[in-house]
Structures are given as C-alpha cells and as structure tokens.
C-alpha positions as protocol buffer text, in pm:
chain_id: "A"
residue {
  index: 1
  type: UNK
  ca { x: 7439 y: 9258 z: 16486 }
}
residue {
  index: 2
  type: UNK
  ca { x: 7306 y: 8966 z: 16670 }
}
residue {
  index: 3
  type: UNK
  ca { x: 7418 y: 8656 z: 16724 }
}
residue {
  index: 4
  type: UNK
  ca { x: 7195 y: 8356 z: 16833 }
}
residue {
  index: 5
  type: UNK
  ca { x: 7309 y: 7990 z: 16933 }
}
residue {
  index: 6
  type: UNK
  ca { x: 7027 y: 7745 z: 16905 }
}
residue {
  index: 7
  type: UNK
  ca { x: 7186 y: 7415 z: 17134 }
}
residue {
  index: 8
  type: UNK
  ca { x: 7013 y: 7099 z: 17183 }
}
residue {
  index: 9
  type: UNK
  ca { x: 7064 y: 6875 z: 17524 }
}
residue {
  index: 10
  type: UNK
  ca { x: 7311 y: 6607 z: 17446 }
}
residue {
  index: 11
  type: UNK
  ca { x: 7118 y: 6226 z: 17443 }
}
residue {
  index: 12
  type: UNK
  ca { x: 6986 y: 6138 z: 17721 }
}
residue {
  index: 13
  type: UNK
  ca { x: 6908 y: 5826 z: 17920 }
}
residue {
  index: 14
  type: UNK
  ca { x: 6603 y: 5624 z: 17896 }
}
residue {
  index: 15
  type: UNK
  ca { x: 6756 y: 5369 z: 18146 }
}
residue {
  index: 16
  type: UNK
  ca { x: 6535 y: 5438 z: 18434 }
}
residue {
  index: 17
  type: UNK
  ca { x: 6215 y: 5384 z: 18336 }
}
residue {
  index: 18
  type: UNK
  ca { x: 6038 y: 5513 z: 18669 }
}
residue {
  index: 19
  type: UNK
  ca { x: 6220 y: 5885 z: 18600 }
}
residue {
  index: 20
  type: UNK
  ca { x: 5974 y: 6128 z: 18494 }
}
residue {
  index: 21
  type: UNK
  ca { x: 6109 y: 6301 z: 18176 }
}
residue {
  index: 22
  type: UNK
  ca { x: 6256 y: 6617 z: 18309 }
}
residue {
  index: 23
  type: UNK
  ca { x: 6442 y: 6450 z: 18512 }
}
residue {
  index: 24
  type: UNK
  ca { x: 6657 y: 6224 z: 18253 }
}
residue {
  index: 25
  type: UNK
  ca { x: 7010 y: 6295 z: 18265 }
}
residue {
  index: 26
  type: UNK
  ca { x: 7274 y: 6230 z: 17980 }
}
residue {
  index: 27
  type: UNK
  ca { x: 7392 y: 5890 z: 17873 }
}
residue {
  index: 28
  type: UNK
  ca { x: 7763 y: 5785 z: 17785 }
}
residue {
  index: 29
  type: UNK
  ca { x: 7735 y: 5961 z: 17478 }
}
residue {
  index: 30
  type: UNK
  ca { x: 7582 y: 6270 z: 17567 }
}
residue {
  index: 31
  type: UNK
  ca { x: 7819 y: 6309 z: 17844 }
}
residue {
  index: 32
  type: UNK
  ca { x: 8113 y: 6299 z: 17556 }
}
residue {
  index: 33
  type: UNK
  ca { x: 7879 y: 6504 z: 17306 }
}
residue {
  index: 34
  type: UNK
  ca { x: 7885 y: 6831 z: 17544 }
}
residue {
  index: 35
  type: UNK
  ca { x: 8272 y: 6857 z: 17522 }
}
residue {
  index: 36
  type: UNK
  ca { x: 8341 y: 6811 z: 17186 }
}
residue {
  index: 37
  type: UNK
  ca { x: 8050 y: 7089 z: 17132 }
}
residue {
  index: 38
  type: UNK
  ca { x: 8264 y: 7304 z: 17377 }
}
residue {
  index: 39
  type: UNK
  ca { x: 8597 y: 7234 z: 17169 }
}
residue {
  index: 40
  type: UNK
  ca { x: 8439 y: 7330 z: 16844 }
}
residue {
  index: 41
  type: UNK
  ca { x: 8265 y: 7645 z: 16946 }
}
residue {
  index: 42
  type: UNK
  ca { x: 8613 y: 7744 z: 17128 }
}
residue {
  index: 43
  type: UNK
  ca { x: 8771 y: 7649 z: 16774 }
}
residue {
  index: 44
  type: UNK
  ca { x: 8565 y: 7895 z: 16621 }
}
residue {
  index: 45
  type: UNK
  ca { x: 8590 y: 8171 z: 16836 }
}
residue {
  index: 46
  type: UNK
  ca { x: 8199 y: 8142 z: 16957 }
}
residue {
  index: 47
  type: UNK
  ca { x: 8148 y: 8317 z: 17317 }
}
residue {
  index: 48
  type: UNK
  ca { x: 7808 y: 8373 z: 17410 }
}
residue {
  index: 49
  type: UNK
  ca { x: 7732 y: 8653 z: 17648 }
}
residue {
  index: 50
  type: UNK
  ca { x: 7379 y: 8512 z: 17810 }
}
residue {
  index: 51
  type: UNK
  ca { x: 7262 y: 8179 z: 17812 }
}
residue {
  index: 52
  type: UNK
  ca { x: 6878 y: 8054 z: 17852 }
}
residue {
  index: 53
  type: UNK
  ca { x: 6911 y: 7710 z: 17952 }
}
residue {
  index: 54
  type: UNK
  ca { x: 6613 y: 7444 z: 18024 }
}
residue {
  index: 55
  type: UNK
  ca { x: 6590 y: 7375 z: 18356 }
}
residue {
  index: 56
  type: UNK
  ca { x: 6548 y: 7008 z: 18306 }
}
residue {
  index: 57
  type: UNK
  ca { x: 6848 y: 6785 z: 18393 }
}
residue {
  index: 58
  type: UNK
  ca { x: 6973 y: 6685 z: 18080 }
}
residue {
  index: 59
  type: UNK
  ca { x: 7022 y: 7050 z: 17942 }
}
residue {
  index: 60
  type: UNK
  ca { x: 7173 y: 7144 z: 18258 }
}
residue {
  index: 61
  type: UNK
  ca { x: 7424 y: 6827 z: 18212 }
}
residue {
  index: 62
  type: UNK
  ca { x: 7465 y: 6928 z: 17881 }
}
residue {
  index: 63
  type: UNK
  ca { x: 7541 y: 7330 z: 17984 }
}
residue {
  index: 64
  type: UNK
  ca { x: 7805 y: 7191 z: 18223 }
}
residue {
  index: 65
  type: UNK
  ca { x: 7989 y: 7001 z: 17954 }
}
residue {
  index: 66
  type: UNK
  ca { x: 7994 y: 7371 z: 17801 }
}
residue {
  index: 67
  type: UNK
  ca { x: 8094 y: 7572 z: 18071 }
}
residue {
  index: 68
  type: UNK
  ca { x: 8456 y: 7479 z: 18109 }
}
residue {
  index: 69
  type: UNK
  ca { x: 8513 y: 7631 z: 17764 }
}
residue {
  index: 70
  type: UNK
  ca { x: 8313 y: 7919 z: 17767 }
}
residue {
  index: 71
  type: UNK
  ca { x: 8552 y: 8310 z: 17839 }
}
residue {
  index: 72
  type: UNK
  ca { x: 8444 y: 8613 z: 17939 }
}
residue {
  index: 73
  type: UNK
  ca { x: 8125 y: 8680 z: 18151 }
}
residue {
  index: 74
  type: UNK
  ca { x: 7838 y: 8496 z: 18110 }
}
residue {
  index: 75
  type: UNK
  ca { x: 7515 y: 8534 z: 18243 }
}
residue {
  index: 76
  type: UNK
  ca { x: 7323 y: 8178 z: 18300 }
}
residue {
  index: 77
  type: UNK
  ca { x: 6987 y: 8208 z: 18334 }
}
residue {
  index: 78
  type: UNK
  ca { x: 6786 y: 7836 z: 18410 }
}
residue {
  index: 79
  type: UNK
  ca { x: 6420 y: 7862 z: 18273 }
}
residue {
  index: 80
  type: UNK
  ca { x: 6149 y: 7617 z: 18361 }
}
residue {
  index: 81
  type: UNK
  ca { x: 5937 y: 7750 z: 18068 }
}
residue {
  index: 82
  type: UNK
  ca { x: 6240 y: 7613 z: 17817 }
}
residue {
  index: 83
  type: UNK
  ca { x: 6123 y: 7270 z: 17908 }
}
residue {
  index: 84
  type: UNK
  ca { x: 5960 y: 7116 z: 17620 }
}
residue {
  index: 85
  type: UNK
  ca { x: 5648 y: 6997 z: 17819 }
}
residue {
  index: 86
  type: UNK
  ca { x: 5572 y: 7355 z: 17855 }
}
residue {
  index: 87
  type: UNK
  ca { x: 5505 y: 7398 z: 17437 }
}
residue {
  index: 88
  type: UNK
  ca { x: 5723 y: 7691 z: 17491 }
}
residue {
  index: 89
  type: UNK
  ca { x: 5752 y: 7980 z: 17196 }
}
residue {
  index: 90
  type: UNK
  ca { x: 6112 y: 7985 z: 17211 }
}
residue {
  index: 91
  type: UNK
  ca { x: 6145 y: 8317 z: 16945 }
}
residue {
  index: 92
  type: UNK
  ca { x: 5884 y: 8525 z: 17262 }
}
residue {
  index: 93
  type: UNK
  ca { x: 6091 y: 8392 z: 17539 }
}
residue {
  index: 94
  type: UNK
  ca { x: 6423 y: 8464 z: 17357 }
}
residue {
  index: 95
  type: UNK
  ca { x: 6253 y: 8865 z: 17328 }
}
residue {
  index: 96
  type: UNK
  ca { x: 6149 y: 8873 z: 17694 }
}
residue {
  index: 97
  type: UNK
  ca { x: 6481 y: 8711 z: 17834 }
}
residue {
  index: 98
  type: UNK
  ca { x: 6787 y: 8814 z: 17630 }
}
residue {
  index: 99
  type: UNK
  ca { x: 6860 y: 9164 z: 17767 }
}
residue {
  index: 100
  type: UNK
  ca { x: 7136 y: 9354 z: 17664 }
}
residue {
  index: 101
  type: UNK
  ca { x: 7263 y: 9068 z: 17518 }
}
residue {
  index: 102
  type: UNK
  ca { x: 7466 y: 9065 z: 17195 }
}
residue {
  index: 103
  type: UNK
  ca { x: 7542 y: 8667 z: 17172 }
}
residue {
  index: 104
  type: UNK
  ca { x: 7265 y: 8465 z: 17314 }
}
residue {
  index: 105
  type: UNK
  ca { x: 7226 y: 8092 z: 17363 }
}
residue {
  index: 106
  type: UNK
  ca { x: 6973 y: 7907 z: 17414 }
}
residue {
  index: 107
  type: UNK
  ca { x: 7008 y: 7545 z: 17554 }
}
residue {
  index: 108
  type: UNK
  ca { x: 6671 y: 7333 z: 17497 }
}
residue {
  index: 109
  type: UNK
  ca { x: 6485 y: 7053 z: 17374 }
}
residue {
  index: 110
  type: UNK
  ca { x: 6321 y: 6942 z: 17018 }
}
residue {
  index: 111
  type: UNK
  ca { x: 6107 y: 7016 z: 16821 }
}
residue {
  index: 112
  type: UNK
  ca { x: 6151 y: 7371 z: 16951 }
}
residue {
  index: 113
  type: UNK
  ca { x: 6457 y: 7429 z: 16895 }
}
residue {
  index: 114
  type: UNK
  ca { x: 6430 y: 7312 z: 16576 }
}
residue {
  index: 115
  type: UNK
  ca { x: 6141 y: 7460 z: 16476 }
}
residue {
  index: 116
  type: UNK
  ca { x: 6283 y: 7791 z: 16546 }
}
residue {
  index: 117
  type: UNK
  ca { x: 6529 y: 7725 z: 16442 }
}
residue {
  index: 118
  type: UNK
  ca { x: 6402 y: 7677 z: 16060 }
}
residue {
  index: 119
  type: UNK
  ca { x: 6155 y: 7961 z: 16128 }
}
residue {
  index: 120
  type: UNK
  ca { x: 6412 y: 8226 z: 16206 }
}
residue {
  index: 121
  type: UNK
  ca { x: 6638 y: 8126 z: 15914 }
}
residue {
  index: 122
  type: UNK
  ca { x: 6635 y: 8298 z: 15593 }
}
residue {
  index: 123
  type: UNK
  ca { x: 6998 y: 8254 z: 15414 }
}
residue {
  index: 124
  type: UNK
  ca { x: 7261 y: 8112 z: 15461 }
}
residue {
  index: 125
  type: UNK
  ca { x: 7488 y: 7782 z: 15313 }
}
residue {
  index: 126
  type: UNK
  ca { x: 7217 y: 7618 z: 15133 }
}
residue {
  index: 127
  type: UNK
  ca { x: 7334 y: 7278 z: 15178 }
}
residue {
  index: 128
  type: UNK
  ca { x: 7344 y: 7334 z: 15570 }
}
residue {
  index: 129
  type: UNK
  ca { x: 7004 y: 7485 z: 15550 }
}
residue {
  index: 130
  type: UNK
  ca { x: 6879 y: 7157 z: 15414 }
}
residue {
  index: 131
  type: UNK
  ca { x: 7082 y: 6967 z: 15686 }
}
residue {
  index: 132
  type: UNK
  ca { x: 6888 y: 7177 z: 15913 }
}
residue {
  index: 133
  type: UNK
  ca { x: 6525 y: 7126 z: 15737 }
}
residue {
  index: 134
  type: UNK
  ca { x: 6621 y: 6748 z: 15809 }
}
residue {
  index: 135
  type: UNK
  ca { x: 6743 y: 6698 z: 16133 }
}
residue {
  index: 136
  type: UNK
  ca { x: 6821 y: 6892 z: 16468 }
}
residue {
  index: 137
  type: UNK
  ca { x: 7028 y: 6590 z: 16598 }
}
residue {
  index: 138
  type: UNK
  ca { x: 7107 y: 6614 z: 16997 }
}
residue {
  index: 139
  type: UNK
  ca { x: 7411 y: 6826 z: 17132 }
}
residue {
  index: 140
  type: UNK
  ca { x: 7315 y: 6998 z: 16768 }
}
residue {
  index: 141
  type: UNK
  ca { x: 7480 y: 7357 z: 16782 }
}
residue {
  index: 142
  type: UNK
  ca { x: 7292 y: 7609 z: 16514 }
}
residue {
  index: 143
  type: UNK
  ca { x: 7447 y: 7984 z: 16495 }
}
residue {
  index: 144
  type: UNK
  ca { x: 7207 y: 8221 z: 16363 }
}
residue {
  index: 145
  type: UNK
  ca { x: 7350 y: 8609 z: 16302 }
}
residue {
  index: 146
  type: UNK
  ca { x: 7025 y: 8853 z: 16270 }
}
residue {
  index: 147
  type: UNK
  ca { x: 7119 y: 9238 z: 16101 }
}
residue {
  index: 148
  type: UNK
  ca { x: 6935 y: 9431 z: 16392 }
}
residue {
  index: 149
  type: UNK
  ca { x: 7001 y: 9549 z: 16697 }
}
residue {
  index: 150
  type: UNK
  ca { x: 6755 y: 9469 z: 16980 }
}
residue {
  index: 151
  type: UNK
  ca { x: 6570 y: 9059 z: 17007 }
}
residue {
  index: 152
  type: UNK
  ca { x: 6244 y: 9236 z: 16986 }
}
residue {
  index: 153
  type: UNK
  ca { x: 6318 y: 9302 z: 16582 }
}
residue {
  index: 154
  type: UNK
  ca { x: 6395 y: 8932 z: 16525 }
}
residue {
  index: 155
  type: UNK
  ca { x: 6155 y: 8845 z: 16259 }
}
residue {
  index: 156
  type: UNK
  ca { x: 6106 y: 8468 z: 16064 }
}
residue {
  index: 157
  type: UNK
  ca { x: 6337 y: 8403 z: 15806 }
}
residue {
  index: 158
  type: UNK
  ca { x: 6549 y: 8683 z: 15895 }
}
residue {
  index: 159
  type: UNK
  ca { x: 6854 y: 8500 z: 16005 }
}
residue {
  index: 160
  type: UNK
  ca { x: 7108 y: 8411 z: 15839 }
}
residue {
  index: 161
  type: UNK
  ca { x: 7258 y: 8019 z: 15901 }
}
residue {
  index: 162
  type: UNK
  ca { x: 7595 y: 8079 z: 15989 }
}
residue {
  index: 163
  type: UNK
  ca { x: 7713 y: 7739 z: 16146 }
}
residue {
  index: 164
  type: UNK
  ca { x: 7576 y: 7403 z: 16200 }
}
residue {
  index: 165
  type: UNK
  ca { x: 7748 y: 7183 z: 16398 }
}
residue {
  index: 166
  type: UNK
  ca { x: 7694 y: 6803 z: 16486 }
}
residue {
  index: 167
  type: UNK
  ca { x: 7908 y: 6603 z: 16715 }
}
residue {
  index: 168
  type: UNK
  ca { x: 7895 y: 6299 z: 16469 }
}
residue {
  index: 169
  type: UNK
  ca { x: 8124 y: 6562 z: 16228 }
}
residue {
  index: 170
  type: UNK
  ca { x: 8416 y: 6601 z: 16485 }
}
residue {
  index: 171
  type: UNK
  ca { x: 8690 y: 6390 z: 16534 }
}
residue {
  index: 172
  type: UNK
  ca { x: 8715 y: 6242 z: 16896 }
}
residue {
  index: 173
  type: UNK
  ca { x: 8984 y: 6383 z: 17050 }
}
residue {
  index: 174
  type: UNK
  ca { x: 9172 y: 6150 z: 17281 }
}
residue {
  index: 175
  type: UNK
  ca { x: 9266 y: 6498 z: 17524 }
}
residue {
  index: 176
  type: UNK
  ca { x: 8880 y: 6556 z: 17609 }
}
residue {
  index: 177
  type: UNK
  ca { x: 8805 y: 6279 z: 17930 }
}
residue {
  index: 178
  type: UNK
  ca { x: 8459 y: 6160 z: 17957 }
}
residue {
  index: 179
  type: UNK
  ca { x: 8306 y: 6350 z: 18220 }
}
residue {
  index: 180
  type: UNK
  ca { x: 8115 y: 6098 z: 18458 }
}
residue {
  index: 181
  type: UNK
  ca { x: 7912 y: 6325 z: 18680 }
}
residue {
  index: 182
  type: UNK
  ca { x: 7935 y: 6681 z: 18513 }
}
residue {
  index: 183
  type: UNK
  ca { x: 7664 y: 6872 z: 18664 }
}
residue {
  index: 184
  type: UNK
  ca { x: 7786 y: 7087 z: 18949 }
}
residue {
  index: 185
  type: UNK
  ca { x: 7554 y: 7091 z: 19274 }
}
residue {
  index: 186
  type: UNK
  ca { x: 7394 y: 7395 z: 19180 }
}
residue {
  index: 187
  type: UNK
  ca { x: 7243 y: 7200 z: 18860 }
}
residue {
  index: 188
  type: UNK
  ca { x: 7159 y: 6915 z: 19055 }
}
residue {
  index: 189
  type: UNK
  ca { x: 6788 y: 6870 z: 19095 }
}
C-alpha cells in the first residue's frame, strides 16, 4: 500500500508588494498554521518517508514548521518544477520523483494540489470528499492511501480519502510558540 500526503503552503504574505511571487514567505498565521499541521499529523501517527517540496519560499517556510515533528528518515527533496508558475502535473512528477518510497508528501501550491488531489480520489468519507470538492484551504493536509505497490500504477480516482485536515479544525494549543523566522539557512533563498 501507498500512502500519499497532498500539503498546501501555509498563507502567505502579500505585504511586500515589490516581491515577485515565489518569493512570498508566510504571514503570522501561516507561521502558526505549519505547527499545528505538525501536531496533528504526529497525533495521528502520519510519518512520511520522502517529501517533494516547492522550492518557493513559502512551502519551504511551511516544510520547516513540519520538520520538527517529523521521526524516522526522511528524504527532502526541493523541486523548482512544484512551483505553481510552472503548470506542473503533480500525479507525473509524483511517478518520476517518489522512489522507493512508501509514504510520500508532497508540499505545493493550488490549484494543483487540489486538483490532484480530487483527481486521484475515488472513496473515501463522503462528507470529507465534498469538503475536498470545495476547498483546498492553505496549510490543508489531504492523506490519500492507493492499493498498489509502485507510484507508476497510481491511476484517477483510485485513492481512497483517508484524512483531511484544516488548521481552522484544531484547537490552538497554548504549548506550540509562534515561530518568527522558521526557515533554516539552507531554505533561505
């Protein structure tokens, strides 16, 4: 079995007008969207093995707010070609980057993700699907299992919608501190 986690960069600044887009970090509440993310996948026992994360600043802002949580080895791969402005196909670069792994994330940008998202999923909860069909909302986390055993037999509407998770829908903990600068030098741009 395979196991796919779809995450969308936490919200981002528009502050700075004269930043081009890929360069945008996280505002106040993407920077305390990434942990809570982090708490809930640790709460349910989610560990990717690889991640494919968007080279743009605000995914890699949003991966650092993950990291902390995140056991066992992981494999981060940054990918320029995750960046929106690209019109990546996320399901062909998922196939040609996921290797050997089992649990794959991908960290990118809408409508991508969510587009592939609602292409690859077949069952599942049906109220979450519809959740889904709605709205990818940032720092989004969507956990698709697939019943094969290699990314190159992922097919549409194969998946199976095993979580959805939105940072609205967990309670603030007082514990998690806002991180102010979370990228670590090797994310800075």
């Amino acid at each position: 079995m395979l196991r796919l986690f779809l995450l969308r960069h936490a919200k981002s600044s528009w502050s700075d007008p004269s930043l081009h887009d890929f360069d945008r970090p996280l505002n106040k509440r993407g920077l305390s969207d990434s942990p809570k993310i982090a708490t809930a996948m640790r709460e349910r026992n989610y560990h990717p093995d690889r991640i494919l994360c968007s080279s743009a600043q605000r995914t890699k802002e949003t991966m650092a707010g993950i990291i902390p949580s995140l056991t066992g080895e992981v494999s981060l791969h940054l990918m320029e070609a995750l960046y929106e402005g690209n019109s990546p196909d996320y399901l062909s670069l998922i196939r040609a980057n996921a290797k050997k792994s089992k649990q794959l994330m991908v960290v990118g940008h809408n409508t991508g993700l969510h587009e592939t998202a609602i292409r690859l999923v077949g069952s599942g909860n049906k109220d979450m699907v519809s959740l889904l069909r709605e709205k990818f909302p940032t720092a989004g986390l969507v956990v698709i299992d697939f019943r094969c055993k290699d990314w190159h037999d992922v097919k549409p509407k194969t998946g199976r919608l095993i979580d959805f998770i939105k940072p609205r829908d967990i309670k603030s903990d007082p514990d998690l501190t806002l991180i102010e600068n979370p990228a670590p030098t090797f994310f800075r741009r």
